[in-house]
Each structure stands twice: as C-alpha cells, then as structure tokens.
C-alpha positions as CSV (number, residue, x, y, z in Angstrom):
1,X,-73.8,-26.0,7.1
2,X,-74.6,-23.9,10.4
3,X,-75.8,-20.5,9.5
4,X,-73.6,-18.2,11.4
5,X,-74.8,-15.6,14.2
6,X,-75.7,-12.1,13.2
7,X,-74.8,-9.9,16.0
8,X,-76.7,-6.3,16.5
9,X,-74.7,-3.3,17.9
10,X,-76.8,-0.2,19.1
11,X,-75.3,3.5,19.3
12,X,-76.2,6.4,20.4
13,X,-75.3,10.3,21.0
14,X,-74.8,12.6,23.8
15,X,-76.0,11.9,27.3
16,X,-76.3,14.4,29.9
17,X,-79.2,13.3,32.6
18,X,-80.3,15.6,35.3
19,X,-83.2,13.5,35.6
20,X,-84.0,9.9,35.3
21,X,-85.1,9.0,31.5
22,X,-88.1,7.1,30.8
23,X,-87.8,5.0,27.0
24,X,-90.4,4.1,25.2
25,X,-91.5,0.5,25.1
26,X,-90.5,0.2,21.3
27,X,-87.2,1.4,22.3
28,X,-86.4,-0.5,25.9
29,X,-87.0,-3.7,23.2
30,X,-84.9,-2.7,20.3
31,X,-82.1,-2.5,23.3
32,X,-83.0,-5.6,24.5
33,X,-82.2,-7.2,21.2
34,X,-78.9,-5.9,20.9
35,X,-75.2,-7.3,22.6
36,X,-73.7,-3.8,22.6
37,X,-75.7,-1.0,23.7
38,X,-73.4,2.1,23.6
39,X,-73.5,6.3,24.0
40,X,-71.4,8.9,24.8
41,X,-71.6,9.7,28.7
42,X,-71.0,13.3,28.0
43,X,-70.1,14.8,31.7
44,X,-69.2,13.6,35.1
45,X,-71.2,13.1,38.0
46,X,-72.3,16.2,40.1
47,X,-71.1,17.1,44.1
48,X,-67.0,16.1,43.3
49,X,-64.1,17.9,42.1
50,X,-63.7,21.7,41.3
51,X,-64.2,23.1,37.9
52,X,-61.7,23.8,36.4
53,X,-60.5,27.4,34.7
54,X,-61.7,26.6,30.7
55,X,-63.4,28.4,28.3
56,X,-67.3,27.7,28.2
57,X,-70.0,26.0,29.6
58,X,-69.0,23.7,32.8
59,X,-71.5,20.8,32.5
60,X,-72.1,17.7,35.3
61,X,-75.0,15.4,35.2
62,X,-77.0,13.9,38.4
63,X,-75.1,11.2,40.5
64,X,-77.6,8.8,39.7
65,X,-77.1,9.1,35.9
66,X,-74.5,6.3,35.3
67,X,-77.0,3.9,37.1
68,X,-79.8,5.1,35.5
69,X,-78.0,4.3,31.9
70,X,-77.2,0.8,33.1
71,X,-80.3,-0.5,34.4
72,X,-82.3,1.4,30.5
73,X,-79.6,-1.2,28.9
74,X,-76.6,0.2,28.0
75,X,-73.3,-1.7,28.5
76,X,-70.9,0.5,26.8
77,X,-69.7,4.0,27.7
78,X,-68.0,6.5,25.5
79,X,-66.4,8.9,28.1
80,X,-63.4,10.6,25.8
81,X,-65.5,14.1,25.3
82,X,-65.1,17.7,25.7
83,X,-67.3,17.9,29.1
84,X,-65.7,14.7,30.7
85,X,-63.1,16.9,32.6
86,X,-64.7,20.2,33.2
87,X,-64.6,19.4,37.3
88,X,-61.1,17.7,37.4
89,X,-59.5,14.4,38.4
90,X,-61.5,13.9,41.2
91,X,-65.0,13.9,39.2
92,X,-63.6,12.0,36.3
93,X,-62.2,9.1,38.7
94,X,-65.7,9.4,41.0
95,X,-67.4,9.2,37.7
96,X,-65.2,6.1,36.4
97,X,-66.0,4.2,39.3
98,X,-69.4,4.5,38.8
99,X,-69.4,1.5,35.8
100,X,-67.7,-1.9,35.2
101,X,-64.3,-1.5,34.1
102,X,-64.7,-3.2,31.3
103,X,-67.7,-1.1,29.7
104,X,-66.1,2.8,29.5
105,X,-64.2,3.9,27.1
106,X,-61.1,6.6,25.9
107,X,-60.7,7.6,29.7
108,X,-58.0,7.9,32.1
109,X,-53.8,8.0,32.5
110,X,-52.5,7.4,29.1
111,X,-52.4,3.8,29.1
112,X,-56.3,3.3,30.1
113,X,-57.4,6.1,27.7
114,X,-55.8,4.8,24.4
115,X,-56.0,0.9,25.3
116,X,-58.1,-1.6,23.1
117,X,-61.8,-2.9,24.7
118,X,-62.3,-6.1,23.0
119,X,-65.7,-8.3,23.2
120,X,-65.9,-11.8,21.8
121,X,-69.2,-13.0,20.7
122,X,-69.5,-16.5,19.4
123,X,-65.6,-16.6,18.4
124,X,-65.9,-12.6,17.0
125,X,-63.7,-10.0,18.5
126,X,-65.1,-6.4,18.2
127,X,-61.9,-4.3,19.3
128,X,-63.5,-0.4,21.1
129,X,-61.7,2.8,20.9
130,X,-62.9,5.9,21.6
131,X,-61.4,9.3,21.2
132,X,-62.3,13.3,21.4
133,X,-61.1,16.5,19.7
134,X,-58.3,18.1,21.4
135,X,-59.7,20.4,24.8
136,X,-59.1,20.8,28.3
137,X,-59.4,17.4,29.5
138,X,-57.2,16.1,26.4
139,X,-54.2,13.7,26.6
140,X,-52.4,16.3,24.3
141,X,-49.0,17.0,26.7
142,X,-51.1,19.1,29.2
143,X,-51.9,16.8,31.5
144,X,-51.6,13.0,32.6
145,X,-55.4,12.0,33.4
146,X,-57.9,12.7,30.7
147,X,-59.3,11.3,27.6
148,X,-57.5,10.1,24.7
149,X,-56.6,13.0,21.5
150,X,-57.9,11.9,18.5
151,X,-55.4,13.8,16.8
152,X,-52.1,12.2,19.2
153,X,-49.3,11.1,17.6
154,X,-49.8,8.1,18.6
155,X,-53.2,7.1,17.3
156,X,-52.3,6.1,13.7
157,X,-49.8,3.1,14.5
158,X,-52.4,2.1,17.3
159,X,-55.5,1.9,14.7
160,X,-53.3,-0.4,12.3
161,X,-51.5,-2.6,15.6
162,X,-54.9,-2.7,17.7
163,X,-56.9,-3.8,13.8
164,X,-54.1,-7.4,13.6
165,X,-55.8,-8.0,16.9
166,X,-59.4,-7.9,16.6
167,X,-62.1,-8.9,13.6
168,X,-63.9,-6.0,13.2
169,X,-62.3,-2.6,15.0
170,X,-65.4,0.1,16.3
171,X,-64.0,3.8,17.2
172,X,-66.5,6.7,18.1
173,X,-65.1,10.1,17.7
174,X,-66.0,13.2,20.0
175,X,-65.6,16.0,17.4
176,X,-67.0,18.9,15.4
177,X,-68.5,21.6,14.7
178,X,-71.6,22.5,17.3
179,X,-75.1,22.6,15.3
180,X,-73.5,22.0,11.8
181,X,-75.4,19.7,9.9
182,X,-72.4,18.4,7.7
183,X,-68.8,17.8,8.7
184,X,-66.1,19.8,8.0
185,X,-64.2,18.1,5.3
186,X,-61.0,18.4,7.6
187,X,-63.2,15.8,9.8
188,X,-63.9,13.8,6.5
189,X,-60.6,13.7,5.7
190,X,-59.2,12.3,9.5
191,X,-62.4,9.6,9.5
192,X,-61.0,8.5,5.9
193,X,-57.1,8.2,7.3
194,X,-58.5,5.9,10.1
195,X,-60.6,3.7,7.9
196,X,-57.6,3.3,5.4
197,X,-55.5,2.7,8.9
198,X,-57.6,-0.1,10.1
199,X,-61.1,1.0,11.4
200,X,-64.2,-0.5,10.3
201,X,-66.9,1.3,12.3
202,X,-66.7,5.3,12.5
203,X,-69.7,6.6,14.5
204,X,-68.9,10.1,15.9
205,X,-71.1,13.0,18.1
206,X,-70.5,16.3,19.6
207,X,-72.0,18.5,17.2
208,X,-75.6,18.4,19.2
209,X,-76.9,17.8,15.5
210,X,-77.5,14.6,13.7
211,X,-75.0,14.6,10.5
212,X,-75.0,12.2,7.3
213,X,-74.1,8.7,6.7
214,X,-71.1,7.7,4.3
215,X,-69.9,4.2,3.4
216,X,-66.3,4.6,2.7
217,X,-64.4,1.9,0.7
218,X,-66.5,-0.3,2.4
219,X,-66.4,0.9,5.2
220,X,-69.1,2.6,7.5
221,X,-69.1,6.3,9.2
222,X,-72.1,8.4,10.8
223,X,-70.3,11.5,11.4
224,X,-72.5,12.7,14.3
225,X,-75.6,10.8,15.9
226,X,-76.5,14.2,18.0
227,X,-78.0,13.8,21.1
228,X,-79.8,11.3,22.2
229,X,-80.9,12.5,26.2
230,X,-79.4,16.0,27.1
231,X,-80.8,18.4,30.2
232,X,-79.4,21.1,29.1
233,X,-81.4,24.3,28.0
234,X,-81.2,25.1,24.1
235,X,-83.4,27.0,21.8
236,X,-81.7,24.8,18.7
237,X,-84.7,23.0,16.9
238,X,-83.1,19.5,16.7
239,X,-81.5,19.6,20.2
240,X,-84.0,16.8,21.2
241,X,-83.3,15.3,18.5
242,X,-81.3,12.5,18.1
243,X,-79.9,9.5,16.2
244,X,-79.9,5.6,16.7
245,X,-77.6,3.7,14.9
246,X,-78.2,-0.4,14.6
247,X,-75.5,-2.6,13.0
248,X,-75.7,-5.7,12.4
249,X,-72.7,-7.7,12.1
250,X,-72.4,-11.2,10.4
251,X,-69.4,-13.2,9.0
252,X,-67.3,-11.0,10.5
253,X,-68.3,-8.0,9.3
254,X,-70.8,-5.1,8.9
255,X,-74.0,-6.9,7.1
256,X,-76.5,-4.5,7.4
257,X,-77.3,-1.3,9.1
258,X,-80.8,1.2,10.2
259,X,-80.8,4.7,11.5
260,X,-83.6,6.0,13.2
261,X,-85.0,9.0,14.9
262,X,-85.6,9.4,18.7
263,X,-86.8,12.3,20.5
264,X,-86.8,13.4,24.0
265,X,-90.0,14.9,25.0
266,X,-89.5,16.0,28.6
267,X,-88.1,12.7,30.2
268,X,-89.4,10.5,28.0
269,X,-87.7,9.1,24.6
270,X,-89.3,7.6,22.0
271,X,-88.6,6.4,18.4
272,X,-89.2,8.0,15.4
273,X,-91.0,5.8,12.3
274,X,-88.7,4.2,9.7
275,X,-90.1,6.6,7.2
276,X,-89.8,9.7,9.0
277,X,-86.2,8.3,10.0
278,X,-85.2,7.8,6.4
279,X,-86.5,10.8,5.2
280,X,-84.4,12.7,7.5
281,X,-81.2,10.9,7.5
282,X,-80.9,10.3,3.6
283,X,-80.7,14.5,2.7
284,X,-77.9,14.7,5.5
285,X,-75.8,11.6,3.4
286,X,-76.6,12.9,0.1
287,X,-75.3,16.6,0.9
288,X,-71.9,14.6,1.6
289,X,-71.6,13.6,-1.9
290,X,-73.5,16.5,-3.6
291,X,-71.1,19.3,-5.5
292,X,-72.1,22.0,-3.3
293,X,-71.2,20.2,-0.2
294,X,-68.0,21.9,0.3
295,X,-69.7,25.7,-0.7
296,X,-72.3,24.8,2.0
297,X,-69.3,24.2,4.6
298,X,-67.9,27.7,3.5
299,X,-71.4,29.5,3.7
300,X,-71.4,28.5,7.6
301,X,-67.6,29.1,8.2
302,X,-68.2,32.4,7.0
303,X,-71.4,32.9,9.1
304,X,-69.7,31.4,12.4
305,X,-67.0,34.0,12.0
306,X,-69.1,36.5,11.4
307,X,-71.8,35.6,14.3
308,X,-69.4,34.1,17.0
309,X,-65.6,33.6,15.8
310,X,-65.1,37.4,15.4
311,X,-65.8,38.3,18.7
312,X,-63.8,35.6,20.2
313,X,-60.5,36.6,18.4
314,X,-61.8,40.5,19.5
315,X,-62.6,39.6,22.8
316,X,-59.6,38.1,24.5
317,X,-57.7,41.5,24.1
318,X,-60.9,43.5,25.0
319,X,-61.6,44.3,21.7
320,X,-64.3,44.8,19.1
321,X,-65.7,42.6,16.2
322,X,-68.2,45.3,15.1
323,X,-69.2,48.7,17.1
324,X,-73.3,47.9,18.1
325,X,-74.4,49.8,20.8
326,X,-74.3,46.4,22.9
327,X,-71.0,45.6,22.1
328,X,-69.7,49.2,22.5
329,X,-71.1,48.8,26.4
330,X,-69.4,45.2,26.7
331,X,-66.2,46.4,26.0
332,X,-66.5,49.6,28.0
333,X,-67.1,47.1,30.9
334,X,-64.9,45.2,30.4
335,X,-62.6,48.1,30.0
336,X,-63.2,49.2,33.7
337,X,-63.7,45.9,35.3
338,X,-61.3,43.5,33.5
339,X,-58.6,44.7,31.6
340,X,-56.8,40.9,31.5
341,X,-55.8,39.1,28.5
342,X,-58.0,35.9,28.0
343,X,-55.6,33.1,27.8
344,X,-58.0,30.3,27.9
345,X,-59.7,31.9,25.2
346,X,-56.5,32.3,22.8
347,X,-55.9,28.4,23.6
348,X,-59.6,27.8,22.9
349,X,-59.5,29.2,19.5
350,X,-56.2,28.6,18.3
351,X,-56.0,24.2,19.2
352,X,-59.7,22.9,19.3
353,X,-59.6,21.5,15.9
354,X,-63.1,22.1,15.2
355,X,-62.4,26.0,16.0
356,X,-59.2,26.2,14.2
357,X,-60.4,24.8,11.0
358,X,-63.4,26.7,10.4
359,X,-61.9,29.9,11.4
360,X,-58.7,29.2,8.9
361,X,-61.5,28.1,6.1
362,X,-63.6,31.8,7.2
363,X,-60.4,33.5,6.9
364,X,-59.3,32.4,3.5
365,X,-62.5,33.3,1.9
366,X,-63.0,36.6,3.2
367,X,-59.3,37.3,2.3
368,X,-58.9,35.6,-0.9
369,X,-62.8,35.2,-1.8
370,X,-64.0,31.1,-2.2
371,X,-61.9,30.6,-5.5
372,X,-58.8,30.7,-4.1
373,X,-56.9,28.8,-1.5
C-alpha cells in the first residue's frame, strides 16, 4: 500500500517592509520545503491613496514589499488587518494588484473578502479564510471595499458551508490585544465557536507579541504568531520577535506540528534553535490552561485602563484621567486649540472588540472588585 504524501504548511506574523529582508539560509530552506508559505501583509504599498481620518498610527510599507515577499517564498497573503485600509480604496486595490489573485486573502468588495481560497495537493483540498477584528477598513456596514469582520453575521453559516467543501479548512485571525502575551478569553471563546463551526486550523496575529498554543477538541490554534519582519520603531522587547508555525498535514489532517523562534536583527531574519523555541513557546501554552490564566487577563485589563484606556474615554471630551502636571498642560491645550469632540475616538473605543472587552473586563473589577461579575 502507497504511503500517502505529508504536506508542510508554513505561517507566519506581521509584515511591514520599508526595506528589503535578508533570511537566513536555514530559514530560505525550511520555506523551500513547504507548499504553502503564508503571513499577514500588514499595510499597503506607499505613494497611493489618502489616509484616511482614523484613530492611530497610519502605516504603509515600501512599493517594493509585495515583490520582495514573493521572490523570499511566500505564496499566500493574509491582507484582512487593521492597517490594510489606513490610505483608502485606491492603496488597498494598488496593493491587491501587486500578487496573483489567487494567493491574498480576506480582502476586497464583500464577495472577494469572505470567499473560500482552496488549494488541492495530491487530491487534498485546504479551504483559506482570513478575517480581522472589526476597524476602519472593516466590512462591518461602513463601507463596501475592505476586509472581511470576523465578527459579521455572516461568518458562522460560511465556516460550517465553506468546511462540506474542502478537507481540511485554515482561517488566520487579525485580532487582539497589542503586547498581551495571552488572549483575552473573549478571543478564546470566538476561536472555540469556529472550530466547533468547522475550522481546523486557527493561526491568529495582531498583538505584536507571540501568544500560546492550544489544541482544541482536536483541533489546532496559535492565538498570535507576532511579528515576524516589521519597520516600524518600538521600544517593546519582543517586537523583533516572532513566531514560525510548521504543519504538517497527512491523511487529510493535521499530523504534526513545530513552532519556532525567528528574529529580525536589522534586515536580516534568522531562526531561533528548537530548544530556545520550545522553551519559549511552552510557558505561553501552559498559562492558557493554568488557573490563574483568567486573573493574569484581569491584572493587564486593569493596568491598560489605568495606563492607556482612561485617558482615551477622558480624552475625546477634553477631559482628565488623573491631574499630573503633564496632563493638566495637555488639556489646557487642547482647551485653547481644539475644543472638538473626538468621534473617531468614541468609535475606536466603543466597537474594536479587542478595546471593548478589556475596557468592560477593567470596568467590572474596579466597580465590583474581581469576585463579582
């Protein structure tokens, strides 16, 4: 009897070039060995579009980038993230263009953005979705040309239809909380619904941060491979940091899988050892599962409230979290200067999921204490 094919799927986090990478040759192989090669192509391309009137940092990477990812290997491109629209239709379209149909992902009018990318590989059909957290470029009602809501109404009924079409169904998630090493168990909780829907594969980013590992009733999630090559400035100690995911795939169905470590040092990336890979990743999992996984969330909703959320919820009215001398001259500025009420920044706070929850979880403690609900 024929031994059947193993098939080896490589992921990745968020890319953002300004410059052209330069891999190691340990990692240009490993990608060499794999059928799917895939990251999240966090921005558009630079010198189109306008940017548009949102809340935060307006990111676009060099014109070059999307070739520069194809000829270091990759093949599949995750484009349903929180950056992908910050210059408009024009940018995102200009940016589309730039790859083969056929290889991006959770972008576009409606129908293109939420539609099924299937690959057969010796008689396998690996079904690709990919979806972000609700934002400015979000299919959520605001606009027609964006990338697809994790959250839509839709979504549910197309896991379960899009899963009778395919052998093994693959969605990456843009979502979470920024520099959090854990998710958010509202996160947990969606990634569960999808696998119990139809998915197979989880593999998320956004957070900047490599999170855990969790099989789920057999199923597989990585909640957040982090970045993987983004030139953008950040004191954060893991921002170079990143996660590479291999699966390997046999009888129809996830056989085997490694996580390891790259860094970016300058332009270059390189891989991480197995140890120092394992050694990393396995704490992250096992704070999943551990009892004071949920106490550790509330810890860091608390301190984002008190470090960051306060002010926002202050801020749009021109008002005052807490009365430092820094903030006192911030709010006499903007006082004088710009009395307006921050509407991007309400919508910001109030229907980014990641933003929402944590705030609600914040709130509830320091109103009811961590005891009560």
């Amino acid at each position: 009897m024929q031994a059947s094919k193993k098939h080896k799927f490589i992921f990745v986090g968020d890319v953002v070039c300004e410059k052209k990478p330069h891999f190691s040759e340990e990692l240009q192989n490993l990608l060499r060995s794999a059928e799917i090669r895939s990251c999240n192509f966090e921005a558009p391309i630079a010198g189109f579009g306008k940017p548009i009137d949102k809340t935060g940092p307006l990111v676009s990477q060099n014109s070059e980038a999307p070739q520069w990812m194809q000829e270091l290997g990759f093949n599949c491109f995750s484009l349903a993230n929180n950056h992908i629209n910050d210059y408009g239709k024009e940018a995102l379209l200009k940016t589309m263009d730039q790859f083969p149909k056929d290889e991006i992902l959770g972008v576009g009018n409606e129908k293109d953005a939420y539609s099924l990318n299937t690959k057969t590989i010796d008689g396998v059909s690996y079904g690709f979705l990919a979806y972000g957290e609700n934002g400015y470029g979000a299919l959520n009602g605001d606009r027609e040309f964006g990338h697809a809501w994790v959250n839509a109404k839709r979504v549910n009924n197309d896991i379960q239809e899009f899963k009778k079409q395919v052998d093994i169904l693959i969605v990456q998630i843009h979502a979470g909380v920024e520099l959090l090493d854990v998710p958010i168990p509202e996160w947990k909780e969606r990634y569960h619904e999808l696998i119990d829907l139809g998915a197979d594969v989880i593999i998320a980013h956004h957070p900047h941060v490599v999170q855990g590992i969790e099989e789920y009733k057999g199923k597989f999630i990585a909640y957040s491979l982090g970045n993987f090559y983004f030139d953008y400035p950040s004191n954060h100690p893991q921002w170079n940091t990143g996660g590479l995911l291999e699966l390997i795939f046999e009888e129809k169905k996830l056989s085997a899988f490694k996580f390891r470590l790259i860094e970016k040092k300058g332009q270059s990336v390189e891989l991480k050892d197995e140890t120092n890979s394992n050694n990393f990743i396995n704490p992250l999992s096992e704070r999943l599962k551990g009892k004071d996984y949920e106490e550790y969330v509330n810890i860091k909703a608390v301190e984002d409230w008190e470090n960051h959320h306060a002010s926002y919820y202050a801020k749009p009215f021109n008002g005052l979290a807490d009365y430092s001398l820094g903030k006192l001259l911030k709010h006499v500025k903007r006082s004088i200067f710009n009395r307006e009420v921050n509407h991007n920044l309400i919508w910001h706070n109030l229907f980014i999921e990641s933003n929402k929850w944590l705030v609600e979880r914040a709130i509830r403690i320091k109103t009811f204490g961590k005891n009560r609900s």
